[in-house]
NUSE-24666 format. One record per residue (C-alpha): x, y, z. Coordinates in Angstrom, 2 decimals, decimal comma, always signed. Layout:
BEGIN
FITI|X|Y|Z
FITI|X|Y|Z
...
This chain:
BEGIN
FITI|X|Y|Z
FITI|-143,61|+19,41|+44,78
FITI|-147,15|+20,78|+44,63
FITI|-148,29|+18,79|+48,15
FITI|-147,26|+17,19|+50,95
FITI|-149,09|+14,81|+53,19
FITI|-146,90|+15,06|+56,61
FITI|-148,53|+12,38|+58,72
FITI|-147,83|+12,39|+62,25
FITI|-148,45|+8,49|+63,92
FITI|-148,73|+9,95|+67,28
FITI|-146,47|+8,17|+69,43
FITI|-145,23|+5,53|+67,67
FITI|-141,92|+5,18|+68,70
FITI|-138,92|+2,82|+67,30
FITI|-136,76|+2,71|+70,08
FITI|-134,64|+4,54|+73,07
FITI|-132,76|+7,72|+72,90
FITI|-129,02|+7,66|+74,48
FITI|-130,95|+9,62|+76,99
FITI|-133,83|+8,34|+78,15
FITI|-133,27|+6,48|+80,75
FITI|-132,82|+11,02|+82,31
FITI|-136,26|+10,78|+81,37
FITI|-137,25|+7,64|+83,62
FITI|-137,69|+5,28|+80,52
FITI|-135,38|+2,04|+80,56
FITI|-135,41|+0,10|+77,33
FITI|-138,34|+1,31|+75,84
FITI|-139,61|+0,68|+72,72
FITI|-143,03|+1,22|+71,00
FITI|-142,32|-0,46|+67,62
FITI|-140,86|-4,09|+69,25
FITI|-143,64|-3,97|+71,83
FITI|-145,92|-3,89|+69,10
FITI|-143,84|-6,26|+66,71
FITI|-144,91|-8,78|+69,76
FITI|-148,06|-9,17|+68,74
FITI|-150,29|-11,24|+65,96
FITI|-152,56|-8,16|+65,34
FITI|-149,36|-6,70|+63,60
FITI|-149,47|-6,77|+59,76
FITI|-147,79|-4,10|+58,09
FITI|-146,41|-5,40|+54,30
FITI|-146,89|-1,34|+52,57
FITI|-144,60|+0,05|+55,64
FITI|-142,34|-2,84|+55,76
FITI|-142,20|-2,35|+52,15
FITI|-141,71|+1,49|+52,53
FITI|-138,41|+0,67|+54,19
FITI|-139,74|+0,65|+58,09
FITI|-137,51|-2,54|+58,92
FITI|-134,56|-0,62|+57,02
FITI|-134,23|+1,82|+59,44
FITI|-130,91|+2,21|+61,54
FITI|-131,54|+0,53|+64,60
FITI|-134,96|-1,11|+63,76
FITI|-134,46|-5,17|+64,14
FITI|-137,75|-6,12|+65,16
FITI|-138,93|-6,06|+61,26
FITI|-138,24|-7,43|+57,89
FITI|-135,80|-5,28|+55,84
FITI|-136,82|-4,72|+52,60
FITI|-134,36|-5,79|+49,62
FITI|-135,41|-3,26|+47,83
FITI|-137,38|+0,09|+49,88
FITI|-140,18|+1,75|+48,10
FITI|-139,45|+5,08|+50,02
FITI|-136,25|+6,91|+51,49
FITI|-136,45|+6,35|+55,47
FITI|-134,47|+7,73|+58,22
FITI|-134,80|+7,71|+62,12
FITI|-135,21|+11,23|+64,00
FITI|-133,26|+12,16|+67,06
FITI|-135,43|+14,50|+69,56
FITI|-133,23|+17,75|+70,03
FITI|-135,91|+19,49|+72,39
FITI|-135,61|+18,62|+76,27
FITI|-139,07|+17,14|+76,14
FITI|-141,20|+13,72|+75,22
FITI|-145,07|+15,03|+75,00
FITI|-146,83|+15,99|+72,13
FITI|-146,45|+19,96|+72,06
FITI|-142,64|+20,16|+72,03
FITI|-142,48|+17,26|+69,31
FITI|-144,83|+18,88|+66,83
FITI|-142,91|+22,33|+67,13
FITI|-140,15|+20,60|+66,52
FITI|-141,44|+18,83|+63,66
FITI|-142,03|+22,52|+62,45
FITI|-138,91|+23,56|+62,82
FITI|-138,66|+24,52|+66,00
FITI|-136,43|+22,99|+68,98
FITI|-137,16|+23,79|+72,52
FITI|-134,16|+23,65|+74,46
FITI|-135,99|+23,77|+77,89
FITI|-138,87|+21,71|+79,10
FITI|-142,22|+23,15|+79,73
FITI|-142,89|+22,60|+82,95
FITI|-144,68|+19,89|+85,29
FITI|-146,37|+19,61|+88,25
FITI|-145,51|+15,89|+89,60
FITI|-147,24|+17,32|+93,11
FITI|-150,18|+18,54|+91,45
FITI|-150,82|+22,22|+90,79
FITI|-150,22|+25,09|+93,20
FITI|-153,12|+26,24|+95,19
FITI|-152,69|+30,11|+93,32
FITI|-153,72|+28,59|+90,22
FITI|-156,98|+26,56|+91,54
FITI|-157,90|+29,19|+93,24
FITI|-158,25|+31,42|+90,26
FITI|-159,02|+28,99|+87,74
FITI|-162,15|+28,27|+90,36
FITI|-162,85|+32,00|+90,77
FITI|-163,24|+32,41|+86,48
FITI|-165,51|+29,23|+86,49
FITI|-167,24|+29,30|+89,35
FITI|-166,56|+25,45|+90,19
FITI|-164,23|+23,78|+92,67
FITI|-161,57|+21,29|+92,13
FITI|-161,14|+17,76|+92,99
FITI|-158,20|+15,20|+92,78
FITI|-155,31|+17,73|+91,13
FITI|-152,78|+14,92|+91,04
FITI|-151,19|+13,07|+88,02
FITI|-153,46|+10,48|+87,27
FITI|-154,31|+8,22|+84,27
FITI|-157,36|+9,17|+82,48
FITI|-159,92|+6,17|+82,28
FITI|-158,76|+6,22|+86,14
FITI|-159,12|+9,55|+87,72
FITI|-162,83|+9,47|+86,41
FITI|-163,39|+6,11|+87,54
FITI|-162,21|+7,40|+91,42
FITI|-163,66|+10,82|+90,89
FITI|-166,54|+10,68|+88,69
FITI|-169,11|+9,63|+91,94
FITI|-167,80|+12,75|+93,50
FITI|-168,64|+15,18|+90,67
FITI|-171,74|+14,69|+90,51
FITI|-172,65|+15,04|+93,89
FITI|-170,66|+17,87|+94,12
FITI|-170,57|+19,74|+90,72
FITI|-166,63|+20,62|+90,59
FITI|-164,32|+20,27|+87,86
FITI|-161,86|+16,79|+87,59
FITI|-158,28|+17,92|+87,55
FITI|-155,15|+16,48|+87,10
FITI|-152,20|+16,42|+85,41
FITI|-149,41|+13,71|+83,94
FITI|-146,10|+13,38|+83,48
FITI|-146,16|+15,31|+80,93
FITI|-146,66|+19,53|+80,89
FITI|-150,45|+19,29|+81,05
FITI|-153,57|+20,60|+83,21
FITI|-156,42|+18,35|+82,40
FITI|-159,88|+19,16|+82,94
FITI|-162,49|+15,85|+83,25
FITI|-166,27|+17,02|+83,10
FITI|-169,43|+14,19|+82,38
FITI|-171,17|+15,57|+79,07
FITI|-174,42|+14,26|+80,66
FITI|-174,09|+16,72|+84,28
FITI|-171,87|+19,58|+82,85
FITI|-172,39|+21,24|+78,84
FITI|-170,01|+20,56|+76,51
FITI|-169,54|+24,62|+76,20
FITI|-169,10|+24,96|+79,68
FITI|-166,05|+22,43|+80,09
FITI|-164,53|+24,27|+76,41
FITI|-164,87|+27,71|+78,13
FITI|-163,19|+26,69|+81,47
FITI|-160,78|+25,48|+79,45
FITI|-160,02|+28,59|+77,59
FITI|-159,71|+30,15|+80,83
FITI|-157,82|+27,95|+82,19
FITI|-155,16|+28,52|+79,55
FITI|-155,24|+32,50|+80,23
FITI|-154,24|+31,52|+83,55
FITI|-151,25|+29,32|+82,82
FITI|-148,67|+31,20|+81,51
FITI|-144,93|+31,98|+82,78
FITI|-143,92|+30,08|+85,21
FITI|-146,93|+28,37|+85,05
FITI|-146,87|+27,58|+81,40
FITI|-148,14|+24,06|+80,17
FITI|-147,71|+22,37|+77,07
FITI|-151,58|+21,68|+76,64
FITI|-154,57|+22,39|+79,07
FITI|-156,90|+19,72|+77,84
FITI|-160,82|+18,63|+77,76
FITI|-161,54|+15,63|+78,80
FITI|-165,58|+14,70|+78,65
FITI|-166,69|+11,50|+79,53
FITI|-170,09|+10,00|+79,69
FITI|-171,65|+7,40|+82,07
FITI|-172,68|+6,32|+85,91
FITI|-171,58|+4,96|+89,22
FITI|-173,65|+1,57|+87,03
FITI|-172,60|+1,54|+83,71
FITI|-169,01|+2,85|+84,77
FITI|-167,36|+6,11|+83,00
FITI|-165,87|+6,16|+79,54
FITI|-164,12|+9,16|+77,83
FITI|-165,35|+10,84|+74,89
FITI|-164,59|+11,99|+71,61
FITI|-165,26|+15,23|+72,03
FITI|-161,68|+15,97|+73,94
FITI|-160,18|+19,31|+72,67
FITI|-156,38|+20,54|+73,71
FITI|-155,69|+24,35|+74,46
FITI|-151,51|+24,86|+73,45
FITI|-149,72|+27,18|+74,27
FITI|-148,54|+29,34|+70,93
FITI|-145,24|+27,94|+69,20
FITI|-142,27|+31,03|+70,49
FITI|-141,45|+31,03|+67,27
FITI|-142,77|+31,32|+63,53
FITI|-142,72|+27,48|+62,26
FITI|-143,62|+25,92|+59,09
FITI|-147,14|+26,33|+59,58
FITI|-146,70|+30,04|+59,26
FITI|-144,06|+29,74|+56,26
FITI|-146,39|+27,74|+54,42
FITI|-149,67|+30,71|+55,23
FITI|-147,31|+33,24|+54,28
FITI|-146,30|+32,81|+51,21
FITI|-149,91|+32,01|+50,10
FITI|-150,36|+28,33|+49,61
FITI|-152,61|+26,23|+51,65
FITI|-151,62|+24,52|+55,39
FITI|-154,51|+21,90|+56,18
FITI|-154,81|+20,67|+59,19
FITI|-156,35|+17,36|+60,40
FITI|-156,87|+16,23|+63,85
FITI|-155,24|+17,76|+66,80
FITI|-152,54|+19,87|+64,36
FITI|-155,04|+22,96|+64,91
FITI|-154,90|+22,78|+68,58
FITI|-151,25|+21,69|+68,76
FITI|-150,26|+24,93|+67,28
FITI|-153,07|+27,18|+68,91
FITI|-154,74|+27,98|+65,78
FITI|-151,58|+29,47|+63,96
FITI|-150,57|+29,00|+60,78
FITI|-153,59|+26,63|+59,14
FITI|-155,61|+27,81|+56,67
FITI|-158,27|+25,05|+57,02
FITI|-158,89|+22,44|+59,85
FITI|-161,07|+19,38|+60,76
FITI|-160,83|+17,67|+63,94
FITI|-161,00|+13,46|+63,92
FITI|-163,23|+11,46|+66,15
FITI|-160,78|+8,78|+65,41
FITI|-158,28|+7,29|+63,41
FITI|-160,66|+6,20|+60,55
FITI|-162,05|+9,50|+60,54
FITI|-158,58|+11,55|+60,53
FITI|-157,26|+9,23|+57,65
FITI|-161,18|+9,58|+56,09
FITI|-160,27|+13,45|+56,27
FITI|-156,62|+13,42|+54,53
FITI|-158,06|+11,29|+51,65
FITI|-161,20|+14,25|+51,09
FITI|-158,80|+16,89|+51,11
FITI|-156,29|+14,72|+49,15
FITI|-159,37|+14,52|+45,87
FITI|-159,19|+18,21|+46,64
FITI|-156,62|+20,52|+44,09
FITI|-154,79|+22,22|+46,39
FITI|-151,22|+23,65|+47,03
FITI|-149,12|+22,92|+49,96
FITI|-148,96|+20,87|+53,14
FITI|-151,65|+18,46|+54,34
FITI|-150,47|+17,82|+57,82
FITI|-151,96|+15,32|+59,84
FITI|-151,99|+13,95|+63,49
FITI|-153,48|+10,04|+64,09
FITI|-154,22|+9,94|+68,12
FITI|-155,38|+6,79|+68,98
FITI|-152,02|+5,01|+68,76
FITI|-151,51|+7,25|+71,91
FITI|-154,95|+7,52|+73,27
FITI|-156,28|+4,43|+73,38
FITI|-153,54|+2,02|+73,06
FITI|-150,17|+3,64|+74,11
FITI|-151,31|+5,27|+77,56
FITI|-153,51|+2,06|+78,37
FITI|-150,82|-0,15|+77,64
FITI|-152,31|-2,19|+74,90
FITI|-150,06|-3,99|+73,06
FITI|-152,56|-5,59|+70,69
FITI|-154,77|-2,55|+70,16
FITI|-151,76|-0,49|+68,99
FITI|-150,91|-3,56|+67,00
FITI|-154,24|-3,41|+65,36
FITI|-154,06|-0,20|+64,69
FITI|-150,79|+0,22|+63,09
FITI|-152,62|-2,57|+60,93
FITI|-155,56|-0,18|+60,10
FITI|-153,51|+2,33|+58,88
FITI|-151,37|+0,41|+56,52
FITI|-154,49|-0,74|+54,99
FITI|-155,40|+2,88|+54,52
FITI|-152,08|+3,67|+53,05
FITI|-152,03|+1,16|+50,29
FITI|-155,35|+2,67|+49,46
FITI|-153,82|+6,08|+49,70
FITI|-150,97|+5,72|+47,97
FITI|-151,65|+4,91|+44,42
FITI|-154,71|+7,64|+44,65
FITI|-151,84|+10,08|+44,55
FITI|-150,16|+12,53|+41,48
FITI|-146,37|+12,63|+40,47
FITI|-145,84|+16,18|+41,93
FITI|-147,24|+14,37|+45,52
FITI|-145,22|+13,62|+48,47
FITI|-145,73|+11,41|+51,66
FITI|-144,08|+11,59|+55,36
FITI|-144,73|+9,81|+57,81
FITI|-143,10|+10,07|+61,25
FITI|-144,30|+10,63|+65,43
FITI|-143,75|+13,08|+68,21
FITI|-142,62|+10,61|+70,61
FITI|-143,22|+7,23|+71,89
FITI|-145,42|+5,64|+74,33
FITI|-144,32|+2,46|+74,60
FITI|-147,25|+0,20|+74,96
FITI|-145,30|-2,87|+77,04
FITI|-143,47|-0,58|+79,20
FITI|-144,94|-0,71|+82,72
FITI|-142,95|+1,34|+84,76
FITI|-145,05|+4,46|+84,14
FITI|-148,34|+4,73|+81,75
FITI|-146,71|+8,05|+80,40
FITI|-145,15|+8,60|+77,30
FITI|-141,35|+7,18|+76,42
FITI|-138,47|+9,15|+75,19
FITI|-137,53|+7,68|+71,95
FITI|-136,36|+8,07|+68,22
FITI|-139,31|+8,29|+66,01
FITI|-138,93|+7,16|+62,17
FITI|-139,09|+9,15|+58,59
FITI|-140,45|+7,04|+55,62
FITI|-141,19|+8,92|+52,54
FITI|-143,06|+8,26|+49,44
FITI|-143,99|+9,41|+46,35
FITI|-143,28|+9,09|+42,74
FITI|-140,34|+11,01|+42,42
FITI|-138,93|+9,99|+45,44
FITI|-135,84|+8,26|+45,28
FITI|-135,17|+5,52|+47,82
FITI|-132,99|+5,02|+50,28
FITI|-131,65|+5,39|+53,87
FITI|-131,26|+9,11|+55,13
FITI|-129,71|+7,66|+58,15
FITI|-130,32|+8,80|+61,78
FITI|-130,83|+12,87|+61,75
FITI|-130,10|+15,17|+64,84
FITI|-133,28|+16,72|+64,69
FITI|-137,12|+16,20|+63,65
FITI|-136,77|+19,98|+62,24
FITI|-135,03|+17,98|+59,23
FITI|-138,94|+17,56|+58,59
FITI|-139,70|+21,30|+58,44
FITI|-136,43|+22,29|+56,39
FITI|-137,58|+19,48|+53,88
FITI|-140,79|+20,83|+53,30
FITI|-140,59|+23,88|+53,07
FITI|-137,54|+22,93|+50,72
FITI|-139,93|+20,99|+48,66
FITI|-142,81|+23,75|+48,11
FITI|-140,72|+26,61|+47,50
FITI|-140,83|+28,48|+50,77
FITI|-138,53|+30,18|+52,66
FITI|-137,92|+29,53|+56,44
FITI|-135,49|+29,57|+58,78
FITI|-134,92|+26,57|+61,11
FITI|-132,43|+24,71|+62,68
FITI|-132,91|+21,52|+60,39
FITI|-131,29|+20,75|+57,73
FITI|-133,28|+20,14|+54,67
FITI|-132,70|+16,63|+52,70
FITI|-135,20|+17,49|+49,60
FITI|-132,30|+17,08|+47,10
FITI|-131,33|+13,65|+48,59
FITI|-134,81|+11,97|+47,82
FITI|-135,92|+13,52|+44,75
């Protein structure tokens, strides 16, 4: 294969794990929450083999699948979006990163205020539209930073675009993530602007960033660099991976414009891996717990894709797959679930069928890198000579 468009649907999961109920999630599902609603209409996916895959009964099954599908077991010890995009590229994590359910300790505010110069408020976990809905008043009397953390292994940073520069909040950040390491180690230290007044109310921005820790290990980012074909990177993929392993990024605003990005660089000639992360289905839907919006939205992108598709070449390939799920009915928490996430592939040499349920989303990096030529070393197990 010349390229490969990996596309991540960030958080769209089909389903529990045997374990997740360890991670606090009972009979989750992102796909059948979704398959509730009338803003669902999916026919290219469906057709792709979506409703085909083991365990998926919420859909159609296709009498005859366009792609070869499979569904992905997590192997790392995690369900947030750092530890499933390593292991997408080929690397499992084995322990969590940690959390701070109690907020952080006071060590780290006090030097994350000493390097910015700013005090603190909330540091508690907190959804997002909420914490600057309770603490938005408060910073702009008082000029400190929002912070607060999730379920997941974050430190989040709120600032209002319109009282604090955009530079500012980016810089904190940066320091911020100097800070956190070791024991102290999160996933993602993240920027979240937001715009608005105690009148008009607060609403988040699209000018978030996320500050990752580095991968431990070389993943299929770096394979790809280093043997000298192109990694692009749209959406959050260059902050995922801390800058590593992309030779060329773009950041979306939003779904339209990260699939607006993977069809420019897809009228582009180059050679490798196009990999791709879509956040709203997590942002804006998942974590608010809108069933019809992530509907809607899985609707908007398989419009796109039956665009997509036929704009493609014979030496093309298509994945698409999630990190995790974030189950959009389940009420119990606002965080993200722990479930399996599917595989559909497509191209024109890709033969169809089902690749059944793997152990690992690595599968995806040992494919890959199978399929361009590269070598790397991963604990997946590559299935390019089963679909082509």
């Amino acid at each position: 294969m010349k390229r490969v468009f990996l596309i991540v649907l960030d958080s769209f999961g089909i389903g529990a794990m045997p374990d997740s109920e360890r991670f606090g999630d009972v009979g989750v599902n992102t796909l059948r929450s979704c398959a509730t609603s009338q803003k669902l209409h999916i026919p290219n996916l469906i057709a792709a083999g979506l409703g085909n895959i083991d365990g998926v009964d919420c859909l159609p099954k296709a009498a005859a699948p366009a792609g070869a599908y499979a569904r992905l077991t997590e192997a790392s010890m995690g369900k947030d979006t750092t530890i499933g995009h390593w292991e997408i590229a080929g690397v499992v994590s084995p322990q969590p990163l940690p959390t701070f359910p109690e907020g952080f300790p006071q060590e780290v505010l006090d030097e994350f205020q000493r390097a910015t110069g700013r005090g603190c408020l909330c540091n508690k976990p907190y959804s997002g539209t909420d914490v600057i809905r309770d603490y938005g008043a408060q910073q702009r009397k008082t000029g400190k930073w929002i912070v607060y953390t999730s379920a997941d292994s974050v430190f989040q940073v709120a600032a209002n675009e319109e009282w604090i520069p955009l530079e500012e909040l980016y810089d904190a950040c940066h320091k911020a993530r100097k800070i956190l390491q070791g024991k102290y180690g999160v996933g993602r230290v993240i920027a979240r602007p937001y715009v608005g007044d105690e009148v008009r109310g607060f609403t988040r921005t699209a000018n978030r960033h996320d500050y990752s820790l580095e991968p431990p290990k070389m993943t299929m980012l770096d394979a790809v660099k280093a043997a000298g074909l192109d990694c692009l990177a749209v959406g959050k993929i260059h902050d995922i991976f801390a800058g590593r392993g992309d030779t060329e990024f773009v950041f979306n605003k939003s779904n339209a414009d990260g699939m607006q990005h993977t069809a420019d660089f897809a009228a582009r000639d180059f050679h490798g891996l196009c990999f791709v992360n879509l956040v709203d289905f997590d942002m804006l839907y998942g974590h608010r717990r809108d069933i019809d919006g992530y509907a809607g939205a899985l609707t908007e992108f398989d419009r796109w894709l039956g665009a997509f598709l036929p704009t493609l070449g014979e030496d093309d390939l298509v994945m698409i797959t999630a990190d995790h799920g974030c189950d959009p009915a389940y009420t119990a928490t606002t965080d993200h679930t722990r479930e399996y996430v599917p595989l559909l592939i497509l191209g024109q040499k890709v033969k169809p069928g089902n690749l059944g349920t793997r152990p690992t989303f690595a599968d995806i990096a040992a494919t890959v890198t199978e399929l361009l030529g590269v070598d790397f070393d991963t604990p997946g197990k590559s299935f390019a000579k089963e679909i082509l």
